[in-house]
VMD Tcl script that draws the C-alpha trace (Angstrom):
set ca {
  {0.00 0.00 0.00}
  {1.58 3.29 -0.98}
  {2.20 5.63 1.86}
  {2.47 9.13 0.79}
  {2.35 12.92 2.15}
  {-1.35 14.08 1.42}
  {-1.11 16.32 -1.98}
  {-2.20 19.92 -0.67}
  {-3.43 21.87 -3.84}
  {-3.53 25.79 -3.34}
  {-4.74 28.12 -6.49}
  {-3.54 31.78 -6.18}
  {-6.15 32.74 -3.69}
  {-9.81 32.32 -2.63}
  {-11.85 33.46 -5.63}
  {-13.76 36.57 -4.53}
  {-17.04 37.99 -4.59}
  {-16.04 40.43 -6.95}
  {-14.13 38.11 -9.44}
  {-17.52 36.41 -9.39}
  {-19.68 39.26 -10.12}
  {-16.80 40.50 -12.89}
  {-17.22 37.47 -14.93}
  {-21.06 36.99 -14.74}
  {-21.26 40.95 -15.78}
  {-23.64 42.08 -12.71}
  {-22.62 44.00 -9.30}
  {-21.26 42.50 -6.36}
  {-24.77 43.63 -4.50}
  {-26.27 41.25 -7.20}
  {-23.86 38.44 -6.25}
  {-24.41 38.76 -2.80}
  {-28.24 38.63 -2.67}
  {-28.03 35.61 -5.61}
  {-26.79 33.74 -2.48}
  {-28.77 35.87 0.44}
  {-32.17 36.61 -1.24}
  {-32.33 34.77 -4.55}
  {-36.21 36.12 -4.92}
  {-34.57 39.53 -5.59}
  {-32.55 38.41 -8.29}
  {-34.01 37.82 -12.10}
  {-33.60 34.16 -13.24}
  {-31.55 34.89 -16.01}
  {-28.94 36.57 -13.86}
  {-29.48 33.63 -11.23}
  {-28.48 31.29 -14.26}
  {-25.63 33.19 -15.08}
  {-24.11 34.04 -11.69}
  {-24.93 30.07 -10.92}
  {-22.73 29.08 -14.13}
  {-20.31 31.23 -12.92}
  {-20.00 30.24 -9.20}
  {-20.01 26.11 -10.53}
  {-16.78 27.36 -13.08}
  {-14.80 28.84 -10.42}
  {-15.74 26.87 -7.44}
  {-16.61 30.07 -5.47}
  {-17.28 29.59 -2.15}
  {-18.93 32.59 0.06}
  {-16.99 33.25 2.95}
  {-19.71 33.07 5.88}
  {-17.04 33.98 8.92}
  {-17.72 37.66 10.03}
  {-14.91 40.26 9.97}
  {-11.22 39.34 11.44}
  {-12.17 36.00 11.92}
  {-12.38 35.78 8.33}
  {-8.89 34.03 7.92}
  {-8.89 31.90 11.33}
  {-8.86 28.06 10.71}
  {-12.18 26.98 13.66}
  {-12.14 23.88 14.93}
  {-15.43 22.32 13.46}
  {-14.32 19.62 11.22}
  {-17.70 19.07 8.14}
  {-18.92 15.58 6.89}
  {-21.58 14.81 4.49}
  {-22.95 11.35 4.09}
  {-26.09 9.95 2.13}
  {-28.41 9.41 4.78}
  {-28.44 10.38 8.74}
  {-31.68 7.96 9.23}
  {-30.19 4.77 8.21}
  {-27.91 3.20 10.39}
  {-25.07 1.98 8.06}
  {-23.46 5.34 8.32}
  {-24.16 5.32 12.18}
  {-21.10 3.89 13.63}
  {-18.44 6.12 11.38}
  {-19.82 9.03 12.29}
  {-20.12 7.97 16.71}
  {-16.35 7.25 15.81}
  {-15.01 10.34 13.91}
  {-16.82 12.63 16.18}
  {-15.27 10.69 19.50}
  {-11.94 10.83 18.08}
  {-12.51 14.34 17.23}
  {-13.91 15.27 20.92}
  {-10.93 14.16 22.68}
  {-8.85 16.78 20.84}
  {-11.15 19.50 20.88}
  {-12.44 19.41 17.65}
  {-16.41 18.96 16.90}
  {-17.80 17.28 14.05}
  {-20.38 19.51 11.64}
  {-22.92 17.10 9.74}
  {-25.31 17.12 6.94}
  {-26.64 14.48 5.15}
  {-27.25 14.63 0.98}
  {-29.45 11.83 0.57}
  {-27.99 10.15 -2.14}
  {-28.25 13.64 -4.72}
  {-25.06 15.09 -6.13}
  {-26.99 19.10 -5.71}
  {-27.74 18.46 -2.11}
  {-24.20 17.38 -1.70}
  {-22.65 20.23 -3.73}
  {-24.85 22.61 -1.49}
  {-23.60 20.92 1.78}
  {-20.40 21.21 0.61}
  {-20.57 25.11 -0.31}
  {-22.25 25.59 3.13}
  {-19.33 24.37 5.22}
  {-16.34 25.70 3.24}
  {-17.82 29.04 3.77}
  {-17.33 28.58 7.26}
  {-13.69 28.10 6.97}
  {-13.60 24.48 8.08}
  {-10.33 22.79 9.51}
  {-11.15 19.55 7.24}
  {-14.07 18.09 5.62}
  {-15.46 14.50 4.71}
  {-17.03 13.30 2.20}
  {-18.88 9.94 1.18}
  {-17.32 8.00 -2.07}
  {-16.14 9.40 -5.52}
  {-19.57 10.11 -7.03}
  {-19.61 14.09 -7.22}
  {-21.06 16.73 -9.33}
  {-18.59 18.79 -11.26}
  {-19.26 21.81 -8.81}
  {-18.04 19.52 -6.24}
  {-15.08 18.44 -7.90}
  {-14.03 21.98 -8.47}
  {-14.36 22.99 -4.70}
  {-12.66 19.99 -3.39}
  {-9.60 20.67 -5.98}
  {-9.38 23.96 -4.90}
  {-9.92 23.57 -0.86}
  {-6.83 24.38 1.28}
  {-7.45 22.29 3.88}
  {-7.57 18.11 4.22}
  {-10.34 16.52 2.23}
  {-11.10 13.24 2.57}
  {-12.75 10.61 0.70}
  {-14.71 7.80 3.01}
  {-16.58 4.90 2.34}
  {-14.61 4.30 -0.62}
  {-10.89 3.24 -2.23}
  {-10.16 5.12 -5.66}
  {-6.58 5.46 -5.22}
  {-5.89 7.77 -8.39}
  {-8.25 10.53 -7.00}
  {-6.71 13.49 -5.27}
  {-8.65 13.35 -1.92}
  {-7.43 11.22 0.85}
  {-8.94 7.65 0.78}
  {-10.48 5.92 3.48}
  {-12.93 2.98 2.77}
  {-13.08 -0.02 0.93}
  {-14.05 -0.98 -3.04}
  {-17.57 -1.51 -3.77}
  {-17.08 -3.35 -6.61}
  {-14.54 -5.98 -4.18}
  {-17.60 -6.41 -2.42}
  {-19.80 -7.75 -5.19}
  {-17.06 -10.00 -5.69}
  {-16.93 -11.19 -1.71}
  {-20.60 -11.64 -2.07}
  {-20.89 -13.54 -5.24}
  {-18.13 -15.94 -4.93}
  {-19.05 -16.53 -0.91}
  {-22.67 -17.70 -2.07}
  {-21.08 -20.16 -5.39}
  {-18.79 -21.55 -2.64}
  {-21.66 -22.34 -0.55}
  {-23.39 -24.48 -3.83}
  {-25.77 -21.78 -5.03}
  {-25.82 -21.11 -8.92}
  {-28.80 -19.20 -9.57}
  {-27.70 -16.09 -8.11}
  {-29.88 -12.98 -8.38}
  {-28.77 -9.34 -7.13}
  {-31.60 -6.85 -5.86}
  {-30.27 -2.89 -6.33}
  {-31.35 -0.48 -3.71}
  {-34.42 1.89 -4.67}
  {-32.57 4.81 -3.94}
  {-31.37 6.24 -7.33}
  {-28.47 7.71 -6.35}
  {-27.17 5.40 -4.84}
  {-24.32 4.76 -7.07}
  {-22.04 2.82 -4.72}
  {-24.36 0.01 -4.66}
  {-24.43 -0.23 -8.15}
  {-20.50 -0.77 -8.28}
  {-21.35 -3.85 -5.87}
  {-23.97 -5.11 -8.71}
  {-21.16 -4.67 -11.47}
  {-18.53 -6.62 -8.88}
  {-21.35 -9.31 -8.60}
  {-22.20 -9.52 -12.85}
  {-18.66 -9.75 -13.59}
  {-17.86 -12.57 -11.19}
  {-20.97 -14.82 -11.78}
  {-20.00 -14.21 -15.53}
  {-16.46 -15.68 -14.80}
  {-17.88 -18.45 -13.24}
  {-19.95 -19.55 -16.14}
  {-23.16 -17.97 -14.65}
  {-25.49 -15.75 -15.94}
  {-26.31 -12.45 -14.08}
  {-29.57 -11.86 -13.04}
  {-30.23 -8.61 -11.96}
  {-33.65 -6.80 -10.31}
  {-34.42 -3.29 -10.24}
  {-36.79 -2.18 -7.23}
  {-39.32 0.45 -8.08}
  {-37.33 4.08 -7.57}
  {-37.99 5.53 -4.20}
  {-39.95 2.67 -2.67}
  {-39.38 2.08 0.84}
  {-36.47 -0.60 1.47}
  {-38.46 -3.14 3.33}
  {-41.28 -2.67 0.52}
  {-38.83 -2.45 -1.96}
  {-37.33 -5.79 -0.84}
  {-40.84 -7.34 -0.57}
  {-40.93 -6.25 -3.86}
  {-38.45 -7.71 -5.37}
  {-38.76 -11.32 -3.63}
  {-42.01 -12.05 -4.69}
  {-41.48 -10.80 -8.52}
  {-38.03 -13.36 -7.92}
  {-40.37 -15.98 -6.66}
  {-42.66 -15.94 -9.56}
  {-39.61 -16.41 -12.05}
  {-39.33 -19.94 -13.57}
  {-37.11 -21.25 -12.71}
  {-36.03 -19.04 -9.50}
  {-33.33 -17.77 -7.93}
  {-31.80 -19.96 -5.03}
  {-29.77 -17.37 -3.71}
  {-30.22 -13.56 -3.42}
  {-27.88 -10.88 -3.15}
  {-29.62 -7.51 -1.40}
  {-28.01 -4.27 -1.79}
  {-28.65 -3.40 1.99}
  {-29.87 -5.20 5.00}
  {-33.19 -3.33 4.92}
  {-34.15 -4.35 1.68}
  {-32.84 -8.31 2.83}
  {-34.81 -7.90 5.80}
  {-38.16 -7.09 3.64}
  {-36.95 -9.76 1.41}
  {-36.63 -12.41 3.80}
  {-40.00 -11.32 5.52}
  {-41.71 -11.69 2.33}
  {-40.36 -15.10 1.58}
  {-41.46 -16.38 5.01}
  {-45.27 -14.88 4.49}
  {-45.23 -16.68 1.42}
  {-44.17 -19.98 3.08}
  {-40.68 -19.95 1.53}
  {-38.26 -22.27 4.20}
  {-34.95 -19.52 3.94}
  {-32.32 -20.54 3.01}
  {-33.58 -24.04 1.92}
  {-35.97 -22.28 -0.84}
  {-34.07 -19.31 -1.20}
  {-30.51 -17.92 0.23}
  {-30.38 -14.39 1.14}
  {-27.92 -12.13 1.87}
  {-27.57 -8.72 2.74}
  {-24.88 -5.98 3.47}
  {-24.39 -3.48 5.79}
  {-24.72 -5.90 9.44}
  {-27.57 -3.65 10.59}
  {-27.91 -4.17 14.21}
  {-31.17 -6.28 14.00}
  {-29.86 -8.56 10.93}
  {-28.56 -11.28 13.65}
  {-32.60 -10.62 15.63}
  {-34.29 -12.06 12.52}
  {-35.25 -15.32 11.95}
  {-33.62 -16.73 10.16}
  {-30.76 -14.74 11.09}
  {-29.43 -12.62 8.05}
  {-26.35 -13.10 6.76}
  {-24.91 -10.41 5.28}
  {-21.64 -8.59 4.71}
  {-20.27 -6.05 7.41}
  {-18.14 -2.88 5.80}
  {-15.82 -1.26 8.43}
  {-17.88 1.80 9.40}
  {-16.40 2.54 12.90}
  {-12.66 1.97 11.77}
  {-13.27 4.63 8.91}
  {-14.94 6.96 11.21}
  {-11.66 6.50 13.68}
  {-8.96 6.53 11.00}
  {-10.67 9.34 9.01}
  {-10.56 11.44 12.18}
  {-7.46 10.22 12.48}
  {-6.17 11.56 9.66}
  {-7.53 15.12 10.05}
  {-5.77 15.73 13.61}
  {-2.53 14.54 11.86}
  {-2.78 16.24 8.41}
  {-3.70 19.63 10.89}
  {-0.62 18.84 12.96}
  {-2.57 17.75 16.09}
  {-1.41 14.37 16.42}
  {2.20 13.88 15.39}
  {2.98 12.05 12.34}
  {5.87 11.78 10.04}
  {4.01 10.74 7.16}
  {0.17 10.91 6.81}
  {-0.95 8.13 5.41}
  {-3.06 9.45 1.97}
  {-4.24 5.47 0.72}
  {-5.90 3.60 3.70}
  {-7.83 0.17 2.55}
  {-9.66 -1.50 4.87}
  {-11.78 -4.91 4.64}
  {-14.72 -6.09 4.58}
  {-16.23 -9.27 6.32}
  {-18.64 -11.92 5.48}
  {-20.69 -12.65 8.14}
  {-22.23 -16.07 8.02}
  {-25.76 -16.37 9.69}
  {-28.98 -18.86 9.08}
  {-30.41 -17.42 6.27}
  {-27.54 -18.56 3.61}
}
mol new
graphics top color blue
foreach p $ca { graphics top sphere $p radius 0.5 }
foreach p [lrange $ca 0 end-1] q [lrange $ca 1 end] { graphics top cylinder $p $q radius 0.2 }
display resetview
């Protein structure tokens, strides 16, 4: 694993206001209330300061007067989704690890959309963050430019994509559709279906799907993929897509669930149908939600290392900011994830 001083990538200064309002041809006052009171500003100039802000990855500066330049000690994160608990234990352990040196976490949540990101994202660098975390490699362009162009650690969780710029914490998706497929074949199953979540954005999930097609392919399989109605609950979702599996000819005898939620509505549905799991049907899930081992059967699924990337990407920060010492900061950090065998495969 390469070990490597994080890359720090400074332009010539913050872009201004003014440099703003100068290339989208309108006043500063017009800049400023195209962020403060939109309502007041035409939608043609909205459009155009908007293409404007996206090119130059301007970020408003939201710290009042001297303070302007001061590095704070709130350290931002944006995930997909505060509600589900996948994401719970990485952010109990970066904001521990944070505590104990002083620091305190800043949170938002984009629920799986690029814009919400790209908006969280513009929120906290205006507040002159001392880092900030983000969740996997799938960014809008806006994004991209404001993470180049931060001068402070930025960090990349839930993920591995060693060629990006941004410090890498996190594991690869697609690895995991791998784990998953070949664990199940090993076990004797051969028709081996895949269930993608039924939130759209979730792109990470579709990298498992992709690790999961191109492995049953190399074992002489064929993939057999099933697409949840967009937006559907999970648990309905995976209710969903087990009975539509179950009505196949022939079916699947194992299934492959993009999250525990939608394995747990899965593996409800079977049983209400009088399906004997994992004698009818294997199922397996990822994420080791807390009440996947409560079920019954108990769901097996596969657990990603949520508190270790919370801990290491906090880690990181304090040492990258000079807090904790370090000689080299470690830039590529890939952790594993487990297979964890319960009743229902």
């Amino acid at each position: 694993m390469s070990e490597e001083k994080p890359r720090k990538r400074r332009g010539a200064g913050r872009v201004t206001l003014n440099a703003v309002a100068r290339q989208a041809g309108v006043s500063a006052i017009t800049v400023s209330r195209y962020f403060n009171q939109p309502e007041q500003v035409s939608p043609e100039r909205r459009e155009r300061i908007a293409a404007v802000v996206a090119e130059l990855g301007y970020v408003p500066n939201l710290v009042a007067g001297g303070l302007a330049s001061a590095r704070g000690k709130i350290v931002g994160m944006v995930i997909p989704n505060i509600s589900g608990p996948i994401f719970a234990n990485t952010i109990q352990g970066f904001s521990d690890t944070l505590s104990r040196h002083g620091y305190q976490l800043l949170l938002a949540s984009s629920y799986f959309s690029t814009e919400q990101e790209e908006n969280a994202v513009r929120a906290f660098l205006g507040w002159s963050p001392a880092a900030l975390v983000v969740t996997s490699h799938f960014h809008s362009a806006g994004t991209e430019k404001m993470l180049a162009e931060a001068d402070i650690p930025v960090i990349e969780t839930w993920d591995y994509q060693p060629d990006r710029e941004p410090m890498q914490i996190g594991f690869s998706h697609f690895e995991v559709g791998v784990s998953a497929a070949r664990y199940l074949h090993g076990k004797g199953y051969r028709r081996i279906a895949f269930v993608q979540n039924s939130a759209p954005g979730d792109f990470s999930a579709l990298e498992r799907r992709d690790g999961y097609a191109a492995t049953v392919r190399e074992l002489g399989l064929e993939p057999w993929v099933f697409a949840p109605d967009a937006d559907r609950a999970p648990f309905e979702a995976g209710k969903q897509a087990m009975e539509a599996l179950m009505n196949a000819s022939p079916r699947p005898d194992a299934i492959i669930f993009a999250n525990d939620n939608l394995a747990a509505g899965g593996l409800l549905a079977g049983q209400r149908a009088g399906l004997k799991i994992p004698e009818d049907c294997a199922v397996l899930g990822f994420g080791d939600y807390p009440f996947a081992e409560m079920l019954l059967p108990s769901l097996s699924t596969i657990k990603p290392p949520a508190l270790e990337i919370g801990e290491m990407a906090a880690t990181r920060v304090l040492e990258s900011l000079g807090v904790l010492p370090s000689d080299e900061v470690q830039r590529l950090n890939l952790l594993q994830c487990q297979v964890i065998e319960r009743e229902s495969t």
